[in-house]
VODO-769819 format. One record per residue (C-alpha): residue number from 1; x, y, z. Coordinates in nm, 3 decimals. Layout:
<pabas>
+-----+---------+---------+---------+
!  nr !      c1 !      c2 !      c3 !
+-----+---------+---------+---------+
! NUM !       X !       Y !       Z !
...
+-----+---------+---------+---------+
</pabas>
This chain:
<pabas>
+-----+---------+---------+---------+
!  nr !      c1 !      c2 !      c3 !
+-----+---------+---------+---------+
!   1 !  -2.457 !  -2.591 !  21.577 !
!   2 !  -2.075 !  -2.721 !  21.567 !
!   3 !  -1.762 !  -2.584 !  21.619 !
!   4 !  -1.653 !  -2.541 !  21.248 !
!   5 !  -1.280 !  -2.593 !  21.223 !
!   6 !  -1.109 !  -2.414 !  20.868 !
!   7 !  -0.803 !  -2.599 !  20.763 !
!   8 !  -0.615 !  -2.394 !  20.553 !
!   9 !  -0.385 !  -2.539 !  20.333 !
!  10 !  -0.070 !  -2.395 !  20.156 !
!  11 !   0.102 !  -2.734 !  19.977 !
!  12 !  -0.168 !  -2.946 !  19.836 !
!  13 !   0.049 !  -3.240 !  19.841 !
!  14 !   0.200 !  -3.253 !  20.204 !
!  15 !  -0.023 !  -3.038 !  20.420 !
!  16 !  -0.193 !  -3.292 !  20.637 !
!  17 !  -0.549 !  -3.439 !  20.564 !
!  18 !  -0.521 !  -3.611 !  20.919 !
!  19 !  -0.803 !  -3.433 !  21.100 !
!  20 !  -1.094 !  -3.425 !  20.795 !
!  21 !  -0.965 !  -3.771 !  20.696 !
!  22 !  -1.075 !  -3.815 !  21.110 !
!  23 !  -1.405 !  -3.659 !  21.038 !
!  24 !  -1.530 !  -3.810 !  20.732 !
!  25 !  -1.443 !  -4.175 !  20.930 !
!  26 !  -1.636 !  -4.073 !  21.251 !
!  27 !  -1.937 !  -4.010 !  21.010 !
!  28 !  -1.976 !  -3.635 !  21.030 !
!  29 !  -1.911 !  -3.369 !  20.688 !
!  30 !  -1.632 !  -3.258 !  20.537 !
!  31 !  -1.590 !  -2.938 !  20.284 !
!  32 !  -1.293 !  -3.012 !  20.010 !
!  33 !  -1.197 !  -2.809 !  19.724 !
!  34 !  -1.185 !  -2.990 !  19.420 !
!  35 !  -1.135 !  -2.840 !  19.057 !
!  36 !  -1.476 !  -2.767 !  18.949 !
!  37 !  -1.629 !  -2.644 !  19.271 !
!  38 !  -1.625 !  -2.698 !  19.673 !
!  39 !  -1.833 !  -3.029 !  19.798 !
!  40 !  -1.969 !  -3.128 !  20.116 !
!  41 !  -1.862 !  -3.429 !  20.180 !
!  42 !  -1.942 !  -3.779 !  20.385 !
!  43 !  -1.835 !  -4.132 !  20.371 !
!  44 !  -2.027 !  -4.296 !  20.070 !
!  45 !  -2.071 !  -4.584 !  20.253 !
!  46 !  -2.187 !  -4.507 !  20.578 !
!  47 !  -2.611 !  -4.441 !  20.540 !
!  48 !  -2.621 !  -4.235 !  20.835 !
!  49 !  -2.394 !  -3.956 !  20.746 !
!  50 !  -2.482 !  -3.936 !  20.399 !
!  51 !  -2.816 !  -3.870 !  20.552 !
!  52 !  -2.661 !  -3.589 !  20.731 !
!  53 !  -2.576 !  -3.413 !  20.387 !
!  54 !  -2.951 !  -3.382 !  20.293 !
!  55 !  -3.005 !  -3.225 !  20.650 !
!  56 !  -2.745 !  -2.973 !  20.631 !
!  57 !  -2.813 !  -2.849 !  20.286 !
!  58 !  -3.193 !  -2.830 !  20.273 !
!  59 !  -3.131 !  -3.081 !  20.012 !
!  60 !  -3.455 !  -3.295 !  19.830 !
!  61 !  -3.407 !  -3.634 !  19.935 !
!  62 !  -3.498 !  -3.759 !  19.601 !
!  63 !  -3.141 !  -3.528 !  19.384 !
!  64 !  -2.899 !  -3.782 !  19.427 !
!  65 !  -2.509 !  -3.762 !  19.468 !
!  66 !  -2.208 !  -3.804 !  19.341 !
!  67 !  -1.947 !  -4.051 !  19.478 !
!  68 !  -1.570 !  -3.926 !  19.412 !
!  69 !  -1.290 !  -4.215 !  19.434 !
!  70 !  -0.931 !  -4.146 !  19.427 !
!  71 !  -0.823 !  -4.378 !  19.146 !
!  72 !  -0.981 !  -4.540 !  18.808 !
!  73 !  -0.889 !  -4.899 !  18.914 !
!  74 !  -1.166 !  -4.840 !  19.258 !
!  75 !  -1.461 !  -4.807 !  19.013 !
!  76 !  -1.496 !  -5.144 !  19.027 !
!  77 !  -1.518 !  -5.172 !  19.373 !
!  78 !  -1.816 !  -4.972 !  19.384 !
!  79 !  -2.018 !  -5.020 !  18.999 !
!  80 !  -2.013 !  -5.225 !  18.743 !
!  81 !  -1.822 !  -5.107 !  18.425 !
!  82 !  -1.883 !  -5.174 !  18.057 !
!  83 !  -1.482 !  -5.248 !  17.929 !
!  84 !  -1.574 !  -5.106 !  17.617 !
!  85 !  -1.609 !  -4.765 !  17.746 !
!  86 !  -1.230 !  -4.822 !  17.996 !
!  87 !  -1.028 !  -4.644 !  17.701 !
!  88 !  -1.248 !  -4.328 !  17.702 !
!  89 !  -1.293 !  -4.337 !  18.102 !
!  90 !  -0.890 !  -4.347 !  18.111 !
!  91 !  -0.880 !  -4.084 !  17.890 !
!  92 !  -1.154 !  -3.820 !  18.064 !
!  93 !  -1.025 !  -3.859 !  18.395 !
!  94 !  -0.935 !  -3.778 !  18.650 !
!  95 !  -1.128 !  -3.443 !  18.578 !
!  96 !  -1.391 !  -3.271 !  18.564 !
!  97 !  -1.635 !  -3.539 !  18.445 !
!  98 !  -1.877 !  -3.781 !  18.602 !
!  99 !  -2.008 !  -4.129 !  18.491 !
! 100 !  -2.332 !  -4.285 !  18.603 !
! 101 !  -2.317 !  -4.620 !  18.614 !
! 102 !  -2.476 !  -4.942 !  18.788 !
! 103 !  -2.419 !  -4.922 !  19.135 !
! 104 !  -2.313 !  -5.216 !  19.337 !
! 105 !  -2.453 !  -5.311 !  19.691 !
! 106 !  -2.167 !  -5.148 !  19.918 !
! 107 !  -2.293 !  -4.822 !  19.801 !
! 108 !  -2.627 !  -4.745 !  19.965 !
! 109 !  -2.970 !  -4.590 !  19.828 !
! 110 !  -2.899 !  -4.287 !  20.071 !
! 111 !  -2.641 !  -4.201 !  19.777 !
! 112 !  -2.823 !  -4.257 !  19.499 !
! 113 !  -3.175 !  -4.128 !  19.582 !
! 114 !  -3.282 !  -4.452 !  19.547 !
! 115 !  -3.145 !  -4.548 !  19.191 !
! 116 !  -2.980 !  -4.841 !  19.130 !
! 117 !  -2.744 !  -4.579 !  18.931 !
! 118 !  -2.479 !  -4.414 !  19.047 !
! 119 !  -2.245 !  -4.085 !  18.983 !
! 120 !  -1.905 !  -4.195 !  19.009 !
! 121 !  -1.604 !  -3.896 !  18.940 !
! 122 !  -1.264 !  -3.912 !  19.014 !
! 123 !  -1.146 !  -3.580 !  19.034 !
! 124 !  -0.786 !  -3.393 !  18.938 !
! 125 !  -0.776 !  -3.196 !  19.251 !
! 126 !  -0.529 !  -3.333 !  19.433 !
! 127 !  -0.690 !  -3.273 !  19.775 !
! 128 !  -0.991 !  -3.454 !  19.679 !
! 129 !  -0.779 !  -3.743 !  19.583 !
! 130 !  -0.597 !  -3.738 !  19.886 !
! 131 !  -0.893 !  -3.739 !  20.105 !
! 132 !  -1.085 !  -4.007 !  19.892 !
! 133 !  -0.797 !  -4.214 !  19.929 !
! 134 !  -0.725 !  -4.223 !  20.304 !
! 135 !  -1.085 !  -4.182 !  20.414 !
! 136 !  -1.224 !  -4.393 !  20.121 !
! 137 !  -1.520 !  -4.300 !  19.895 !
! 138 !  -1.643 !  -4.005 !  19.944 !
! 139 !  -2.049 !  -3.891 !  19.856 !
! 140 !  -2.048 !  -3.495 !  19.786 !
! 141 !  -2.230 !  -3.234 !  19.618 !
! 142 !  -2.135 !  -2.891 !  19.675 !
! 143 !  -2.101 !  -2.763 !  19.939 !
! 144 !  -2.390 !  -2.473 !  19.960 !
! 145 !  -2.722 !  -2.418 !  20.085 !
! 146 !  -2.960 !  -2.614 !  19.863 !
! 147 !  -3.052 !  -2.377 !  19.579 !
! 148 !  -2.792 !  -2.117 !  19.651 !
! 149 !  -2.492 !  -2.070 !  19.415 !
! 150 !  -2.238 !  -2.291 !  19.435 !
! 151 !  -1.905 !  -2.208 !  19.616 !
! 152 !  -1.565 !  -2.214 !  19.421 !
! 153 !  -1.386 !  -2.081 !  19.736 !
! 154 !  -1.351 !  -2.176 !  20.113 !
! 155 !  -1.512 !  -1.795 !  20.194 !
! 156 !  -1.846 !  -1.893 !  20.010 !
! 157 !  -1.866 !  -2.211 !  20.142 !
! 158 !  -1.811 !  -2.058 !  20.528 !
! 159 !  -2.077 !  -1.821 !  20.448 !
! 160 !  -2.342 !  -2.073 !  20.387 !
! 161 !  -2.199 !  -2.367 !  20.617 !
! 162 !  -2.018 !  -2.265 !  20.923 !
! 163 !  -2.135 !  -2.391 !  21.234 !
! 164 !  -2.328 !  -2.669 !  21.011 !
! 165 !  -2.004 !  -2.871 !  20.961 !
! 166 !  -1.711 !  -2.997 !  21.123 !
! 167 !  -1.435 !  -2.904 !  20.888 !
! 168 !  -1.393 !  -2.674 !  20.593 !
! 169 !  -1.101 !  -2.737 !  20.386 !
! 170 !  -0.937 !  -2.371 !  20.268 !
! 171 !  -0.702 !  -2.467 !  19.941 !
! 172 !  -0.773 !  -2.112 !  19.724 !
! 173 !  -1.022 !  -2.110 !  19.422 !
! 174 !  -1.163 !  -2.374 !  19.192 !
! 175 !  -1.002 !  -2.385 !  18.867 !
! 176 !  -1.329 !  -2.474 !  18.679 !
! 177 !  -1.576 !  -2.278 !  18.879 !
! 178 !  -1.889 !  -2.546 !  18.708 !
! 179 !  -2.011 !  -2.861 !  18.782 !
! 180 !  -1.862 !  -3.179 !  18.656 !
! 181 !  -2.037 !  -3.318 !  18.325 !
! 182 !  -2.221 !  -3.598 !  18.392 !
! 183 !  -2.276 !  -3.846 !  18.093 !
! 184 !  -2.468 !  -4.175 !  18.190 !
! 185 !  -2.301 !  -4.489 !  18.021 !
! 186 !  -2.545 !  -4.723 !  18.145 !
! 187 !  -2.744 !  -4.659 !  17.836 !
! 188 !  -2.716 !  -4.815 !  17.421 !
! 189 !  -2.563 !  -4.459 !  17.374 !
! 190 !  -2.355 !  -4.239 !  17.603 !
! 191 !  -2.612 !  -3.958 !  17.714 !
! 192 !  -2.505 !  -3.628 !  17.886 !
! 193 !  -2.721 !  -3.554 !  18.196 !
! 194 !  -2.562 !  -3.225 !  18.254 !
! 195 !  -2.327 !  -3.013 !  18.065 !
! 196 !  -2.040 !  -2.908 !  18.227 !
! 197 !  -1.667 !  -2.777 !  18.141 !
! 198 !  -1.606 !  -3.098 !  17.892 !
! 199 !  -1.849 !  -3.008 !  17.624 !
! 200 !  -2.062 !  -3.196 !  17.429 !
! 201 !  -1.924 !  -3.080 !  17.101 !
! 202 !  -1.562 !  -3.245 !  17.264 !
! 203 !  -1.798 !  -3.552 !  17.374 !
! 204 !  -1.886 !  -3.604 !  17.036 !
! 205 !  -1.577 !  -3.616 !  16.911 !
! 206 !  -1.431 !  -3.808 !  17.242 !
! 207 !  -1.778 !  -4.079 !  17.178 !
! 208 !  -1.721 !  -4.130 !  16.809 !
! 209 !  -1.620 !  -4.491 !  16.782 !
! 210 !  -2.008 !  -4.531 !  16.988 !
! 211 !  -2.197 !  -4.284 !  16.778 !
! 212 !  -2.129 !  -3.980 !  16.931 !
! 213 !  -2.364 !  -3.848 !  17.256 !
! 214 !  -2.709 !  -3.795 !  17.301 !
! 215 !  -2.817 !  -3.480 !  17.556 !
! 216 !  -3.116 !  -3.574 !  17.779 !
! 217 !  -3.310 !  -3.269 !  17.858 !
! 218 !  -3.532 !  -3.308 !  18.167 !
! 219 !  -3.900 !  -3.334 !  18.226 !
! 220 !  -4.080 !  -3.087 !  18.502 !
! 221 !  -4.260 !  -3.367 !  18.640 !
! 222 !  -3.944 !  -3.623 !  18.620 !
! 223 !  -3.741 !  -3.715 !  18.912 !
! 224 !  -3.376 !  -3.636 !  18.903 !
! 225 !  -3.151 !  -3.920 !  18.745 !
! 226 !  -2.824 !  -3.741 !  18.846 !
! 227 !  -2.735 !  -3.370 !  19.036 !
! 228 !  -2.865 !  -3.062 !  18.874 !
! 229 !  -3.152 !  -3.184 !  18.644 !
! 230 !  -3.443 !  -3.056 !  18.827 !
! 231 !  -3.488 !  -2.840 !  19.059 !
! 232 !  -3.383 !  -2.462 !  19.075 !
! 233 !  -3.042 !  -2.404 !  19.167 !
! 234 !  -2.757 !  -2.164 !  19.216 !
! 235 !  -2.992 !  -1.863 !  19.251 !
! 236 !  -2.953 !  -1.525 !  19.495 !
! 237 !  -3.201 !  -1.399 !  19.673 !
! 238 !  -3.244 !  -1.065 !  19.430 !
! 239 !  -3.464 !  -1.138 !  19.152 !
! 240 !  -3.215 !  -1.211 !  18.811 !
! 241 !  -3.297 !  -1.205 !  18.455 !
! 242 !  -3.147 !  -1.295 !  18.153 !
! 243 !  -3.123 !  -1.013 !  17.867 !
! 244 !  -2.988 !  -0.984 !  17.547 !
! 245 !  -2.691 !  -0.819 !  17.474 !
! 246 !  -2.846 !  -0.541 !  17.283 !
! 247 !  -3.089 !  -0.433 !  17.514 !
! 248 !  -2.829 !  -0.373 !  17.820 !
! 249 !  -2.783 !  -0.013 !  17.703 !
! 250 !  -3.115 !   0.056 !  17.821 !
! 251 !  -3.030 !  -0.066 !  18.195 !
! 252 !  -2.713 !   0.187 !  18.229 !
! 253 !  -2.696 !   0.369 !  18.504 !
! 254 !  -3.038 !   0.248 !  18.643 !
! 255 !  -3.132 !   0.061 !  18.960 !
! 256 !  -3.068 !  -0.240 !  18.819 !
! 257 !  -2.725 !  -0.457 !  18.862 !
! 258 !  -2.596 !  -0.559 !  18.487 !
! 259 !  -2.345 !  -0.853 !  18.499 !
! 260 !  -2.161 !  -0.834 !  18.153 !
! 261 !  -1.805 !  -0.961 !  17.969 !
! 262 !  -1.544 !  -0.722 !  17.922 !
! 263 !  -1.614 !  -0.678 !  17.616 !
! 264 !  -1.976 !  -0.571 !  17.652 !
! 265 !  -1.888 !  -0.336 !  17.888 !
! 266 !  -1.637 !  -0.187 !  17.631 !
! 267 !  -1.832 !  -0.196 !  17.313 !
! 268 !  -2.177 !  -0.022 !  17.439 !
! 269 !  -2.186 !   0.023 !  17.812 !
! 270 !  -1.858 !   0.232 !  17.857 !
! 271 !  -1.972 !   0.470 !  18.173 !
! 272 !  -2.214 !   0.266 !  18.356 !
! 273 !  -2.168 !   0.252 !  18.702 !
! 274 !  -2.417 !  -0.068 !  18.720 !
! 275 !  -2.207 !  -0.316 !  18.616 !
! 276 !  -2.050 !  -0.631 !  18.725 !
! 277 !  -1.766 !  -0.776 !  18.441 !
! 278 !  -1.823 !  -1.163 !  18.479 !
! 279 !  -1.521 !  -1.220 !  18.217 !
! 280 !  -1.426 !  -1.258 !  17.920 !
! 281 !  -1.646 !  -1.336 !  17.607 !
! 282 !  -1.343 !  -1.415 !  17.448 !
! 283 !  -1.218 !  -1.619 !  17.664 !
! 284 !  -1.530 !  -1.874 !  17.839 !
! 285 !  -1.344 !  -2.022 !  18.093 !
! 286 !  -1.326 !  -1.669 !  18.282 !
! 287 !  -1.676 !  -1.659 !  18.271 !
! 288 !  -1.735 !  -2.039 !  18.399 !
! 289 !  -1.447 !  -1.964 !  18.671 !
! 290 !  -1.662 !  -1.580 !  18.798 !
! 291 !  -1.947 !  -1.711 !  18.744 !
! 292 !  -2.074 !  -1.861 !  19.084 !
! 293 !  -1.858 !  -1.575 !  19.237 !
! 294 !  -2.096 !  -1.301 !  19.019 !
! 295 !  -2.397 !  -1.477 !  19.156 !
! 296 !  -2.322 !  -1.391 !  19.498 !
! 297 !  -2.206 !  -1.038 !  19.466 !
! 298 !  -2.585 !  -0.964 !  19.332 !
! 299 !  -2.675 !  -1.003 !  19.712 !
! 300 !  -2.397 !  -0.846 !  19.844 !
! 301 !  -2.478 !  -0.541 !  19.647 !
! 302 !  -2.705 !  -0.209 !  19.711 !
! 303 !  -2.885 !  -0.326 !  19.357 !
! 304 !  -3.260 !  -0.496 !  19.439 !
! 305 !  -3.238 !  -0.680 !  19.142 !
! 306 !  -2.994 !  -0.803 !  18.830 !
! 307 !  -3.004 !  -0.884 !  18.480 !
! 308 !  -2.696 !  -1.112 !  18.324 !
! 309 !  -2.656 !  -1.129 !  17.962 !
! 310 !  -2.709 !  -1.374 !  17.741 !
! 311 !  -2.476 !  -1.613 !  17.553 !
! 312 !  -2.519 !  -1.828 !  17.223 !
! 313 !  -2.562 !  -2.206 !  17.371 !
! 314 !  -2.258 !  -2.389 !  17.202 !
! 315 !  -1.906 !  -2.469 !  17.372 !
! 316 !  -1.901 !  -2.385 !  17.743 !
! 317 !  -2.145 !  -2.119 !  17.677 !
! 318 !  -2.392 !  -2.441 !  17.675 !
! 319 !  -2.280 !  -2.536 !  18.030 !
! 320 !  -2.332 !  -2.183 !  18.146 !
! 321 !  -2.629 !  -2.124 !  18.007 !
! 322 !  -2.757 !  -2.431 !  18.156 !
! 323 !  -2.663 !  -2.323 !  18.479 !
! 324 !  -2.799 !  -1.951 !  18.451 !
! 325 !  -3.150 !  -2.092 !  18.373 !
! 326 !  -3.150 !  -2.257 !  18.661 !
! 327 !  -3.024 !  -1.953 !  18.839 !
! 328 !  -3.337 !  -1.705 !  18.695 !
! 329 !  -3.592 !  -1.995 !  18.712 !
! 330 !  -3.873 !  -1.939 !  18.944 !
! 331 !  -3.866 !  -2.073 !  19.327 !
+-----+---------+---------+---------+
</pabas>
């Protein structure tokens, strides 16, 4: 165990970064906010504590990371970069996005699992760019237990982390509350590993000039090209299900935990007292932003077990989708 220390911050652009800037450089972890969710992060090019990542989490050595930089112009530092794709790169980030690319040699296999591939992401948050840039590149996923939902605050990250990490960077919510998209560009095609809050319907449209993208959908027996492609993540404890709409009204007032929008709640589950409102159907993005947060409340509440309801997989509902079968997978 370690003495966790929580840095809150209040002004994102002149708080100091001087102690976890300190941390990351002495080789030991880091938790950051950035604008899809919190990641644990270590110095990308130090082996040693990258190794310490996999340790911490529970993490299979074989689910490589991502590597967040603070600016477009240090991809080249670390992988090599078609030019063709540099208009659509400066156009995508920094956000919420991730490119795999061929890695260069400064960037160890601890990163990449391996793979001669790697995730590259500069993200919008302007703490993570801060800390990328004085510290320098920064290997993170997020920053949870292996398996566990991901945290999009500095409250679910302590719950799963404290006394595993040095610092824990407090900066409020995520604005996402999802993974990055990933789309690997080191293919004839751009192909999207995982969906994410950039959809592939606005990746189509975004890849046009190159044919639009391709969606790779992973094999059981496959090893993981990039984060999230394999193994079961983001789950509770309490057994979850997903359940069509319809058939909620059957669940009301039972012992079971319903997570719903608003508007199913409204239309035919007015008076149950089982319910959880994940957001908005309306409105997706309230959804993406609760729904990490929704998955933890199932353990926090007196309910043995949950159902969530379905969505139609198109838009963000893809992403989320994507990430609730995960979540209701078996262990």
């Amino acid at each position: 165990m370690v003495e966790t220390k929580v840095l809150k911050i209040k002004d994102l652009y002149n708080d100091s970064l001087e102690y976890p800037c300190e941390v990351l450089k002495s080789g030991n972890l880091v938790a950051f906010p950035t604008e899809t969710v919190y990641g644990l992060g270590a110095l990308a090019t130090n082996p040693e504590a990258v190794r310490k990542i996999f340790e911490v989490k529970g993490r299979p050595q074989d689910n490589p990371l991502i590597v967040h930089l603070s600016s477009i112009d240090q991809i080249k530092d670390f992988a090599f970069m078609e030019e063709r794709y540099m208009k659509v790169i400066n156009k995508l980030t920094p956000g919420p996005i991730t490119f795999v690319l061929k890695k260069k040699d400064n960037i160890p296999y601890e990163v990449t699992a391996g793979l001669d591939t790697v995730g590259i992401r500069i993200p919008a948050h302007p703490i993570a760019q801060r800390l990328a840039r004085c510290a320098g590149p920064i290997a993170a996923p997020s920053a949870n237990l292996s398996g566990r939902p991901s945290p999009t605050d500095a409250k679910s990250v302590i719950e799963d982390l404290n006394g595993l990490v040095d610092c824990i960077i407090d900066a409020g919510e995520s604005a996402f509350g999802i993974e990055s998209t990933i789309v690997d560009l080191t293919k004839d095609k751009p192909l999207i590993l995982r969906p994410g809050p950039i959809t592939i319907e606005e990746l189509n449209d975004i890849f046009a000039e190159f044919g639009g993208v391709d969606y790779y959908e992973p094999k059981k027996e496959e090893r993981p090209i990039a984060p999230g492609m394999k193994y079961r993540h983001y789950a509770p404890e309490k057994p979850i299900r997903l359940v069509n709409r319809e058939e909620l009204a059957n669940l009301v007032n039972t012992n079971v935990l319903i997570l719903c929008t608003l508007e199913t709640q409204k239309d035919i589950l007015q008076g149950a007292e089982n319910i959880y409102i994940i957001g908005e159907y309306s409105r997706p993005y309230t959804i993406a932003q609760n729904l990490y947060r929704s998955l933890r409340y199932i353990d926090k509440s007196p309910y043995l077990e949950a159902v969530i309801e379905k969505f139609p997989e198109e838009g963000l509902f893809f992403s989320i989708m994507n990430r609730l079968k995960k979540a209701v997978s078996k262990k």
